[in-house]
C-alpha positions as CSV (number, residue, x, y, z in Angstrom):
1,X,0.0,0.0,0.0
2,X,1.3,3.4,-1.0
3,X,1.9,5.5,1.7
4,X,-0.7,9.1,1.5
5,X,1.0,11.6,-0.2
6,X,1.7,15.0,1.2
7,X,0.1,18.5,0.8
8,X,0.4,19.7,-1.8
9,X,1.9,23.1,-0.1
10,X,4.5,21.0,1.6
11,X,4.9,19.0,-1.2
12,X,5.6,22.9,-3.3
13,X,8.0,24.1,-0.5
14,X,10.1,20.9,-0.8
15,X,10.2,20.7,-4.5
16,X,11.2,24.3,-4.5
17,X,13.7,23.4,-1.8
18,X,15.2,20.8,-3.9
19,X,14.9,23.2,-6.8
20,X,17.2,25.8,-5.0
21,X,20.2,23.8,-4.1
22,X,20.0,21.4,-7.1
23,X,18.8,23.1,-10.0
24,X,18.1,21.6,-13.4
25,X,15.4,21.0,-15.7
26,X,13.9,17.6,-13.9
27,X,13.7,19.5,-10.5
28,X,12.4,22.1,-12.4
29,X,10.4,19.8,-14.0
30,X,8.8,18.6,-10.9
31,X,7.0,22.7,-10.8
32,X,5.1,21.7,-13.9
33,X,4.0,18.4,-12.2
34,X,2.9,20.4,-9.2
35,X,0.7,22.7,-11.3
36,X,-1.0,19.7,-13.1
37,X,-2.0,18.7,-9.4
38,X,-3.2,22.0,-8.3
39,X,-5.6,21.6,-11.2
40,X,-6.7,18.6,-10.6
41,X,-7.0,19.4,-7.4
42,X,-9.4,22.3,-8.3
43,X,-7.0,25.0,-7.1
44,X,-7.2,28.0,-9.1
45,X,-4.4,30.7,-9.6
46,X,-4.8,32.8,-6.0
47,X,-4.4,29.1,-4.5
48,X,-1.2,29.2,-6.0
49,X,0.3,32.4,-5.0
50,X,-0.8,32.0,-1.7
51,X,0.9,28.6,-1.4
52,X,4.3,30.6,-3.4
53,X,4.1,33.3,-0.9
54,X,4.2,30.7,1.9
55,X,7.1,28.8,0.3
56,X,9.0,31.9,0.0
57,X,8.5,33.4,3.3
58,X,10.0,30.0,4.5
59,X,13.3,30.1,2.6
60,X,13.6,33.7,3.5
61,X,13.8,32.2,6.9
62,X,15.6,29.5,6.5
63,X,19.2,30.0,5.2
64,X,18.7,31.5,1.8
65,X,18.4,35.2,3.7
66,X,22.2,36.0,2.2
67,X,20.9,35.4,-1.6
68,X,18.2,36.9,-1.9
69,X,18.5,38.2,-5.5
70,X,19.8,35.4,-6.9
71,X,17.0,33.2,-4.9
72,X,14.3,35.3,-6.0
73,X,15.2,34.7,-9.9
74,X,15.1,31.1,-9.0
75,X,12.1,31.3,-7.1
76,X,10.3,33.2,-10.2
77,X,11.1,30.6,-12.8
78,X,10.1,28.0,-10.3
79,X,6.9,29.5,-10.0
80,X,6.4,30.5,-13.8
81,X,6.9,26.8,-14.7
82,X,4.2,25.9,-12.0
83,X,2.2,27.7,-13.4
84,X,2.2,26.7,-17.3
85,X,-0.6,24.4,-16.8
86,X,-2.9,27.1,-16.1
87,X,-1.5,29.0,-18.9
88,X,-2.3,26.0,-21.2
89,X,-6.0,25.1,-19.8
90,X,-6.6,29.0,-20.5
91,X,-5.1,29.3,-23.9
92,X,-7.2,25.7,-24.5
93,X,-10.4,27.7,-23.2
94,X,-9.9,30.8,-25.4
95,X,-9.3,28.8,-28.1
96,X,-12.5,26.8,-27.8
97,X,-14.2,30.1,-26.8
98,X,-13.4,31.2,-30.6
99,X,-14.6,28.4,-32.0
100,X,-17.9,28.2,-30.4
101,X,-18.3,31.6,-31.2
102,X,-17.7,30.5,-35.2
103,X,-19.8,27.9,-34.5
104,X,-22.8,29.9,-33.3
105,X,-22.2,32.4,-36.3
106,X,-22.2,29.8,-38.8
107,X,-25.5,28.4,-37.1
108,X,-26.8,31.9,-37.4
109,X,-26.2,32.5,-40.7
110,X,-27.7,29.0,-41.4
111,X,-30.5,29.6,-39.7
112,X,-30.9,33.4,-41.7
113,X,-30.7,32.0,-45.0
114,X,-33.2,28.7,-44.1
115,X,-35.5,31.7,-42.6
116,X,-35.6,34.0,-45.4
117,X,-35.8,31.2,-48.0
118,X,-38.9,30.1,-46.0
119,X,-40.2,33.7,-45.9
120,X,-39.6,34.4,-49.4
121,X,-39.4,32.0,-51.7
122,X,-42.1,29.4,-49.9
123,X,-44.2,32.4,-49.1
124,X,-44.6,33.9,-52.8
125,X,-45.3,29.8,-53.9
126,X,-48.0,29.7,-51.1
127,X,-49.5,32.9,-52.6
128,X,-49.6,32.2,-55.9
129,X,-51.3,29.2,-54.9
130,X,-54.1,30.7,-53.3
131,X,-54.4,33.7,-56.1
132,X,-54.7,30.3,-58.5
133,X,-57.1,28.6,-56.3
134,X,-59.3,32.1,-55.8
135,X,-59.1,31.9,-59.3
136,X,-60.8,28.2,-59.5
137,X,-63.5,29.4,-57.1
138,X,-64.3,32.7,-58.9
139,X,-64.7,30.3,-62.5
140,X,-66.7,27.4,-60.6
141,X,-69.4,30.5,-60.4
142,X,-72.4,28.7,-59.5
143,X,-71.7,25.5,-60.2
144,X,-72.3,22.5,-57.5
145,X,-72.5,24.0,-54.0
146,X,-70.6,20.9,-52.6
147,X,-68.1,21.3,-55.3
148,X,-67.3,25.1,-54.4
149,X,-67.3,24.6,-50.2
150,X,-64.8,22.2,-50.7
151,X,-62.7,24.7,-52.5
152,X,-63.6,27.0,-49.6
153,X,-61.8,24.3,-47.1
154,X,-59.2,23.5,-49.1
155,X,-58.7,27.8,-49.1
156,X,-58.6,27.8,-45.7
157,X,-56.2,25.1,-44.9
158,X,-54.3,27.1,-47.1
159,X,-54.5,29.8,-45.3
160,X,-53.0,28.6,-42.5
161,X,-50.0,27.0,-43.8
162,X,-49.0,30.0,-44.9
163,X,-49.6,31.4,-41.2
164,X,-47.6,28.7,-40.0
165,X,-45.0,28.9,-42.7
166,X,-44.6,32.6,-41.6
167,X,-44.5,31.4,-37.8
168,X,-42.2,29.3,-38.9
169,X,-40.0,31.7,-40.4
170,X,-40.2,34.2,-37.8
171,X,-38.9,31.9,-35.1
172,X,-36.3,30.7,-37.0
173,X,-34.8,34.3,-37.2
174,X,-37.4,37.2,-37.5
175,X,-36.3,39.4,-40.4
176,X,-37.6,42.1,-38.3
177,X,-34.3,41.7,-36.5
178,X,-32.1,42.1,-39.4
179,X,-34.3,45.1,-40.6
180,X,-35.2,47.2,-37.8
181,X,-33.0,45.6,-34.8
182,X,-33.4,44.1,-31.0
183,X,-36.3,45.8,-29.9
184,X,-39.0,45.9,-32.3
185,X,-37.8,42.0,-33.1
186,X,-38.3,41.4,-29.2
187,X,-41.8,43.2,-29.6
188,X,-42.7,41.0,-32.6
189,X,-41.7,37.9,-30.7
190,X,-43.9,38.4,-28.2
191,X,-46.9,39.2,-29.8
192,X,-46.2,35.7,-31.4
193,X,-45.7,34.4,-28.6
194,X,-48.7,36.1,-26.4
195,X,-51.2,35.1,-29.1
196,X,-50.3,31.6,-29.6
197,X,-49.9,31.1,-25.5
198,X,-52.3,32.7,-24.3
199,X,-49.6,34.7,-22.2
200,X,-50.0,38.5,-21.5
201,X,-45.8,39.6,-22.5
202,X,-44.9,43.3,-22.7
203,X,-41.6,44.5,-24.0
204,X,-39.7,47.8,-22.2
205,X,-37.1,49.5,-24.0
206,X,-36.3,53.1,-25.0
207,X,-34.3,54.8,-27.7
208,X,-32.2,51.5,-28.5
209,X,-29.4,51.9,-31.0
210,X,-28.3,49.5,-33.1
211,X,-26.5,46.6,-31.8
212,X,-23.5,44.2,-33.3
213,X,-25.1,41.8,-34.6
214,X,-23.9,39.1,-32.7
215,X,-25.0,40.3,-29.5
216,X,-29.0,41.5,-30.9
217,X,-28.9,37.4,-31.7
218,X,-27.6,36.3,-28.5
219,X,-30.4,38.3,-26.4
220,X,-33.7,37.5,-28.5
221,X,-32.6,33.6,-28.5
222,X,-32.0,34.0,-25.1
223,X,-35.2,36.1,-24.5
224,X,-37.0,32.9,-27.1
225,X,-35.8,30.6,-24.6
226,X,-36.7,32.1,-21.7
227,X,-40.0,33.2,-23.2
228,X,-40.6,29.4,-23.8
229,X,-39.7,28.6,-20.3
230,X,-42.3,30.6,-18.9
231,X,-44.9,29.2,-21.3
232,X,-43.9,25.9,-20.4
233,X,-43.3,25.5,-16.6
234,X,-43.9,29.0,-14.4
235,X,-47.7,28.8,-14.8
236,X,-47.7,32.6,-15.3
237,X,-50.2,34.8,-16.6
238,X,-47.8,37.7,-17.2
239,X,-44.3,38.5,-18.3
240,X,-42.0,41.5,-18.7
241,X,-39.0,41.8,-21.4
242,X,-36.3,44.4,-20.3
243,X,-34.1,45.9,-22.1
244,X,-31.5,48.4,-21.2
245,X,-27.8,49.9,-21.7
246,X,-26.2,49.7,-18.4
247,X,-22.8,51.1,-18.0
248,X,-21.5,49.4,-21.7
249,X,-23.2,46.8,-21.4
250,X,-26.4,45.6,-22.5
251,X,-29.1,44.5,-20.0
252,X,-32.1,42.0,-20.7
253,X,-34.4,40.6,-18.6
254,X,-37.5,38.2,-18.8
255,X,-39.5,38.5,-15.3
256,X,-42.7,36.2,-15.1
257,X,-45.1,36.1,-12.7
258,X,-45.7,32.2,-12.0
259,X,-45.4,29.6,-9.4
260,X,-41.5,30.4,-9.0
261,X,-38.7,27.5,-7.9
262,X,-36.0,26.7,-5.4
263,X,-33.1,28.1,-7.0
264,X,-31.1,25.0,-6.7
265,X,-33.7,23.2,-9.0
266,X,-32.5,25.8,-11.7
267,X,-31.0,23.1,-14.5
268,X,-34.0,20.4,-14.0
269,X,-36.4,23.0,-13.9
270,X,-35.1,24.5,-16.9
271,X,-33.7,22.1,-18.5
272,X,-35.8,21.9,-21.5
273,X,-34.9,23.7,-24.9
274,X,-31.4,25.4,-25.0
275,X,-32.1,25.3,-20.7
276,X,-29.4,27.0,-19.1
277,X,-26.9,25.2,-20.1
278,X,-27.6,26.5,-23.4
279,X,-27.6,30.1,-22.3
280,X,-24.1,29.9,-20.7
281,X,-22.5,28.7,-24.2
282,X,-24.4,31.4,-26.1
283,X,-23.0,33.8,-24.0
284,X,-19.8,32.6,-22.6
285,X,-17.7,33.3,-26.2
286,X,-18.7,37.2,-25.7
287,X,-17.9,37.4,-22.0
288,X,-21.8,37.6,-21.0
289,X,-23.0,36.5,-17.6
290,X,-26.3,35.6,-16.6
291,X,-28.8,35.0,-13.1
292,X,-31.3,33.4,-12.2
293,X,-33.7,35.5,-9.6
294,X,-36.5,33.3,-7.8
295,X,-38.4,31.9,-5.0
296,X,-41.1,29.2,-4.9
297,X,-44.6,31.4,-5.3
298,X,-42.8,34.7,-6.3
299,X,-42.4,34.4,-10.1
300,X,-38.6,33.9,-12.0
301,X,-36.5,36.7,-13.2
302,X,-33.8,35.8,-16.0
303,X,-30.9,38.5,-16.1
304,X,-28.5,38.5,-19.1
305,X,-25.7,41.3,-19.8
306,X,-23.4,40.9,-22.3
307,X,-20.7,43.9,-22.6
308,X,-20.2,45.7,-26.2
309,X,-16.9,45.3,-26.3
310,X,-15.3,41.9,-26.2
């Protein structure tokens, strides 16, 4: 049986000990090994300067008082090299921070083309269907009654693909949003929304510029999603959209008046849909943050600021 290894903060003053009198690159080597602990320990960098301080104050009191420049150079590449794996697991993260974010442009612009195609192209087909089958109706004049109500239903069903083709379209990516930006697209979603839901949803915003585009998309899918969520699960009967410029950054929130939740439910309860694990991707690539505000009986706030420049 192995006998338990040592702190690692005893462990980091010895090795840095052993460092000092011996030098070299596999004593240095053993600074590197020491980081990859500390992060699989779940130590973060502060963890490590405190434990560097510590280590230093000790040599300082323990013979290597007369050398202290040279000891101090020593002691700085020790620490430097202890604390490459951080580097590398940071580097790694903003790395796969920019490739989300190409990710969830590429999506977008997927998503754009799909919606307008739908919008335009299906749309204009749709209609000249109908203007054709008006057409067939006008010419059947007073021919068999039967004959003409069917024409009449199969009008109507008509009808209301191309309502749902437009739906469609709209959810997908509103051109609204392209067109006239956040807030009127935020407006339009939830008069969608409110009339197929049954929900009562009023949008707040004054004099909003004109957003990169990246960021208007990141806050109406978030707003979508949270939007849903209320539909879905808080058993509301009212919901409020905020949005606001806060000290350079933009504010959104989605504040319901339902049943509420313990906060520490937040990922089951939400958990359909993008959920909030979905949220954190879509805004982790521009450095957004988000909360959740709630109680059980006193309705769910969603908070999402992302800055405008990241």
């Amino acid at each position: 049986m192995k006998p338990p290894r040592p702190p690692l903060p005893v462990e980091y003053r010895a090795a840095l000990h052993d460092y000092l009198r011996h030098s070299g690159e596999t004593a240095l080597a053993r600074a590197y090994e020491l980081g990859r602990r500390a992060l699989d320990d779940g130590l973060g960098i502060l963890d490590m300067t405190v434990m560097q301080q510590e280590a230093l104050g000790d040599l300082l009191s323990n013979g290597f008082r007369d050398q202290v420049v040279p000891t101090l150079g020593a002691v700085k590449r020790f620490f430097v090299e202890s604390l490459s794996p951080f580097e590398m697991t940071h580097r790694s993260f903003r790395e796969a921070n920019a490739a989300l974010r190409g990710l969830n442009e590429k999506m977008e612009e997927e998503v754009r083309r799909i919606a307008h195609r739908l919008h335009d192209d299906a749309g204009q087909m749709l209609s000249a269907v109908s203007l054709a089958l008006d057409e067939a109706v006008d010419q059947s004049g007073n021919g068999e009654a039967p004959k003409k109500d069917r024409f009449q239903k199969v009008w109507h069903l008509l009808a209301e693909v191309q309502e749902q083709v437009r739906s469609l379209s709209h959810e997908m990516r509103p051109v609204i949003l392209d067109d006239l930006g956040l807030g009127p697209a935020l407006e339009s979603l939830a008069h969608g929304m409110g009339k197929r839901t049954g929900l009562n949803i009023e949008v707040e915003y004054t004099g909003q510029q004109r957003l990169p585009d990246r960021v208007e998309t990141a806050i109406y899918r978030v707003a979508q999603e949270a939007l849903i969520n209320v539909a879905r699960h808080a058993r509301a009967s009212r919901a409020t959209v905020r949005l606001a410029m806060v000290d350079g950054r933009v504010r959104c929130s989605v504040q319901d008046d339902g049943i509420g939740f313990d906060p520490q439910q937040a990922p089951s309860v939400l958990g359909g849909g993008l959920g909030l694990i979905g949220i954190r991707e879509r805004l982790q690539p521009m450095q957004g943050s988000f909360e959740v505000r709630t109680q059980p009986g006193a309705g769910t706030e969603i908070i999402v600021s992302i800055p405008l420049v990241t």
